[in-house]
C-alpha positions as CSV (number, residue, x, y, z in Angstrom):
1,X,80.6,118.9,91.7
2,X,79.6,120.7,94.8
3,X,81.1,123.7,96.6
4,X,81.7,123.4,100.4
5,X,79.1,126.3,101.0
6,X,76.4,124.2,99.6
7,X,77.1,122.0,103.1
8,X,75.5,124.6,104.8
9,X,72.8,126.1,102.3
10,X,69.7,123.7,101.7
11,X,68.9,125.5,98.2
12,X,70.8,122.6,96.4
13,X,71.0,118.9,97.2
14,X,74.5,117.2,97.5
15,X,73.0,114.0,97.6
16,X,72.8,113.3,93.8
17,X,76.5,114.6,93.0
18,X,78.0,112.0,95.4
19,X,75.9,109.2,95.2
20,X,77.9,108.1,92.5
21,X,81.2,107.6,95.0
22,X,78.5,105.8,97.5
23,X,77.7,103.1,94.5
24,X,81.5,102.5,93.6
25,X,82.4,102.1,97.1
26,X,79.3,99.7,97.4
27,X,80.2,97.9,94.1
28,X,84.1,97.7,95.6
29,X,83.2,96.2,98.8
30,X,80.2,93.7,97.1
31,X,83.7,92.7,95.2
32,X,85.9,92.2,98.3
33,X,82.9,90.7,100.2
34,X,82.3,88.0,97.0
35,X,86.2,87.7,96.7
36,X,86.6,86.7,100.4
37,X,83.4,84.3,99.8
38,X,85.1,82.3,97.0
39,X,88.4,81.8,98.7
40,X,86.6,80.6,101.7
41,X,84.8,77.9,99.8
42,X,87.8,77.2,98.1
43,X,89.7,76.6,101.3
44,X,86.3,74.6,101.9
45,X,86.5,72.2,99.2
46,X,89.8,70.5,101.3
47,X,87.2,69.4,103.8
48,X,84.0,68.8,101.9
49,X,84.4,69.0,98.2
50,X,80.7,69.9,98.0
51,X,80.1,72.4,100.9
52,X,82.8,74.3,99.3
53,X,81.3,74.3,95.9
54,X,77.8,75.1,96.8
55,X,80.1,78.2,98.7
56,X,81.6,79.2,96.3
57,X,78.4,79.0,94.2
58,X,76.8,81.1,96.4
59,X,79.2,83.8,96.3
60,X,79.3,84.8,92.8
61,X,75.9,84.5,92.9
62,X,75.9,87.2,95.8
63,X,78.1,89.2,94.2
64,X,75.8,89.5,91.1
65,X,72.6,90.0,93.3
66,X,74.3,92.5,95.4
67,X,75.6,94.6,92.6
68,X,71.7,94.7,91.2
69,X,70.5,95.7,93.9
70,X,73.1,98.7,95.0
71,X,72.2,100.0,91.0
72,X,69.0,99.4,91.9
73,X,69.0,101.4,95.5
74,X,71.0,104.3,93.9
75,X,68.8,104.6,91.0
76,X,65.8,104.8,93.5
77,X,67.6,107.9,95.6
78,X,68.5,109.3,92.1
79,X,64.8,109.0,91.1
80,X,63.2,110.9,94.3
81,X,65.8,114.0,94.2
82,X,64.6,114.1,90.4
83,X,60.9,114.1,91.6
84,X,61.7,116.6,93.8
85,X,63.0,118.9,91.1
86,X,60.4,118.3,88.6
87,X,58.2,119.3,90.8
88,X,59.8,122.5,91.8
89,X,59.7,123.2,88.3
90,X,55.9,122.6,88.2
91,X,55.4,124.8,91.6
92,X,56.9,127.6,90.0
93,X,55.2,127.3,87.1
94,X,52.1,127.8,88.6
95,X,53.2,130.4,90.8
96,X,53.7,133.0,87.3
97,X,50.4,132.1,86.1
């Protein structure tokens, strides 16, 4: 985790120890949104049958797609901060030598 002094130091990154929270939340609300979705087109279906299907349908489908992509968006930030410290690691390296 991270102390409440590393707010106001920029020797560590805070980013990568709550990103983690950031993709839950994400995952929680893709849920709700995808929950929400299927009702509606269930609600649909009294109306037209096949509206409400392809609704329905179209919100699990959501739901999958939007979880993907949220991994893969997190993944991405995780990779850069990673970059970041592999090449620190590298920098000093070549700063003994």
């Amino acid at each position: 985790m991270f102390d409440f002094q590393d707010l106001f130091q920029w020797d560590r990154f805070i980013t990568p120890t709550i990103i983690k929270t950031f993709y839950l939340l994400a995952i929680a609300l893709i849920i709700l949104f995808g929950i929400s979705g299927i009702f509606s087109g269930l609600a649909m279906m009294a109306v037209s049958p096949f509206g409400g299907f392809i609704v329905v349908l179209s919100s699990i489908a959501s739901v999958i797609v939007g979880a993907i992509f949220s991994r893969i968006a997190a993944e991405f930030i995780l990779i850069v901060f990673r970059i970041n410290e592999h090449l620190g690691v590298i920098r000093d390296q070549g700063q003994r030598h």
